[in-house]
C-alpha positions as CSV (number, residue, x, y, z in Angstrom):
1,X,17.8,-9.3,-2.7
2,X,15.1,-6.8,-2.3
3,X,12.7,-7.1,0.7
4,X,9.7,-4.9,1.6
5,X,8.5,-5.0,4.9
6,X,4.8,-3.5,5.7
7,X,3.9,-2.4,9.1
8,X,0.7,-0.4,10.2
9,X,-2.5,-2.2,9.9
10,X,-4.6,-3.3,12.7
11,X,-8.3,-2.9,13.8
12,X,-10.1,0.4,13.6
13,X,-13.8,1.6,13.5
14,X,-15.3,2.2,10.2
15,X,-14.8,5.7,9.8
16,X,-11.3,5.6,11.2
17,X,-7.6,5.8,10.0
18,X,-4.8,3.7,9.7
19,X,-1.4,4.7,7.8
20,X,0.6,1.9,6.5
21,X,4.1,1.9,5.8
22,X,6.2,0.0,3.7
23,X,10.3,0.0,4.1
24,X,12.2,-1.4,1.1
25,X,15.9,-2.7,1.5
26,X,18.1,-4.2,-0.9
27,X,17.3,-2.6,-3.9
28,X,17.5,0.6,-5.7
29,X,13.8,1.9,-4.0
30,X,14.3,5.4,-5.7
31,X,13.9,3.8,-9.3
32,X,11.1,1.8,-8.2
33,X,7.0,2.4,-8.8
34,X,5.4,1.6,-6.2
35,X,2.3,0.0,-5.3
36,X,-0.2,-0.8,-2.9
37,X,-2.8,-3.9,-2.9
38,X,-5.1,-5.5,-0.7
39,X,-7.0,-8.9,-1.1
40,X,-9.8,-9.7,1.3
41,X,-10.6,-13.4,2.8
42,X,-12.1,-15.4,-0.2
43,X,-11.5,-12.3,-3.1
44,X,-8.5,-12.0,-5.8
45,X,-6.1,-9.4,-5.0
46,X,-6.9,-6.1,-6.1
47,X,-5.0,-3.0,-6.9
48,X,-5.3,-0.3,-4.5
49,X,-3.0,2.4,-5.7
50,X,0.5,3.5,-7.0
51,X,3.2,6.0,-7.1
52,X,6.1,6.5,-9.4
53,X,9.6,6.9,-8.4
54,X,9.7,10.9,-8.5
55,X,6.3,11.2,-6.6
56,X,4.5,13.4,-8.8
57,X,2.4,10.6,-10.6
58,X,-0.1,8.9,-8.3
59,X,-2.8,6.5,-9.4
60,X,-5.9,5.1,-7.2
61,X,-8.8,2.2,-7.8
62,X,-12.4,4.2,-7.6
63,X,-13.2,2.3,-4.6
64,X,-10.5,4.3,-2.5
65,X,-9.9,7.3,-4.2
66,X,-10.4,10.9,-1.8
67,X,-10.4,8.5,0.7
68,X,-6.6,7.3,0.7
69,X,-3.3,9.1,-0.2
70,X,-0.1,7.1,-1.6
71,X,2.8,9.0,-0.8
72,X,7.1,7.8,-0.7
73,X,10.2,9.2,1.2
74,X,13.2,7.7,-1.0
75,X,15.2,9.3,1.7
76,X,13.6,6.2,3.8
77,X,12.9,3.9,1.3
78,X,9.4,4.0,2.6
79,X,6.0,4.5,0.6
80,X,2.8,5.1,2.6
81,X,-0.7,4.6,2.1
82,X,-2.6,7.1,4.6
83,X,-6.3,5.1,4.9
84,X,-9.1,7.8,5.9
85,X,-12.8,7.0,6.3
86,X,-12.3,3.6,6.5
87,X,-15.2,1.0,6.0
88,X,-15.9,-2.5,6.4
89,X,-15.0,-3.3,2.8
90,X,-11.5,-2.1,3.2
91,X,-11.0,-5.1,5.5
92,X,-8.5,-6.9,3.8
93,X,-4.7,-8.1,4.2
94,X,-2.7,-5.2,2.2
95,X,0.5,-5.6,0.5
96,X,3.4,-3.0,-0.9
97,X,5.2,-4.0,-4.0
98,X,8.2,-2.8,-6.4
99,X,7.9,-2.2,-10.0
100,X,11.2,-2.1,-11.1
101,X,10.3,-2.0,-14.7
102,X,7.4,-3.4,-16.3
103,X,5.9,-5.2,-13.0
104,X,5.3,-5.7,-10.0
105,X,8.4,-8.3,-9.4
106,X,8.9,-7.9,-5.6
107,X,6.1,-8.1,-2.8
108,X,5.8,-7.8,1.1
109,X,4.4,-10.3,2.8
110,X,1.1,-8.4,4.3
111,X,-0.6,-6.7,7.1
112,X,-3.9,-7.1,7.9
113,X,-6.3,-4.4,8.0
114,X,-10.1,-5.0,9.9
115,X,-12.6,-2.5,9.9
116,X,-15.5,-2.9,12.3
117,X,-18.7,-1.4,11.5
């Protein structure tokens, strides 16, 4: 059974940072693409970004990119998402999930990011 765990978020100052960590266990993490998302109070979830298993390949929504960086440690089985220059529409609970193959079949269950302005 594979289980990701977030951990990170909290309340910061626009203009601030927060780095969010996922840990995956159960599962072969190092095989996995791995994402990030985020879905704010009343919104759909969106996509926020994604690496692939080697960590060469990264991929980022317009909204975030120069601002965040995706990055894994398969040693840990632990992807990050390092936040910079936050602002008060990044506010939003933000998930980690496992693409194991063609989607996104496994999910955390959240950590909630506020930024004040």
């Amino acid at each position: 059974q594979v289980q990701l765990v977030e951990s990170g978020g909290g309340l910061v100052q626009a203009g601030g940072s927060l780095r969010l960590s996922c840990v995956v266990s159960g599962g072969t993490f190092r095989s996995y693409m791995m994402g990030w998302f985020r879905q704010a109070s009343g919104k759909e979830r969106e996509f926020v970004a994604r690496i692939h298993w080697l960590g060469a390949s990264t991929y980022y929504a317009d909204s975030v990119k120069g601002r965040f960086t995706v990055s894994r440690d398969n040693a840990k089985n632990t992807v990050y998402l390092q936040m910079n220059s936050l602002k008060p529409e990044d506010t939003a609970v933000y998930y980690c999930a496992a693409n194991p193959s063609q989607r996104y079949d496994y999910w955390g269950q959240g950590t909630q990011v506020t930024v004040s302005s």
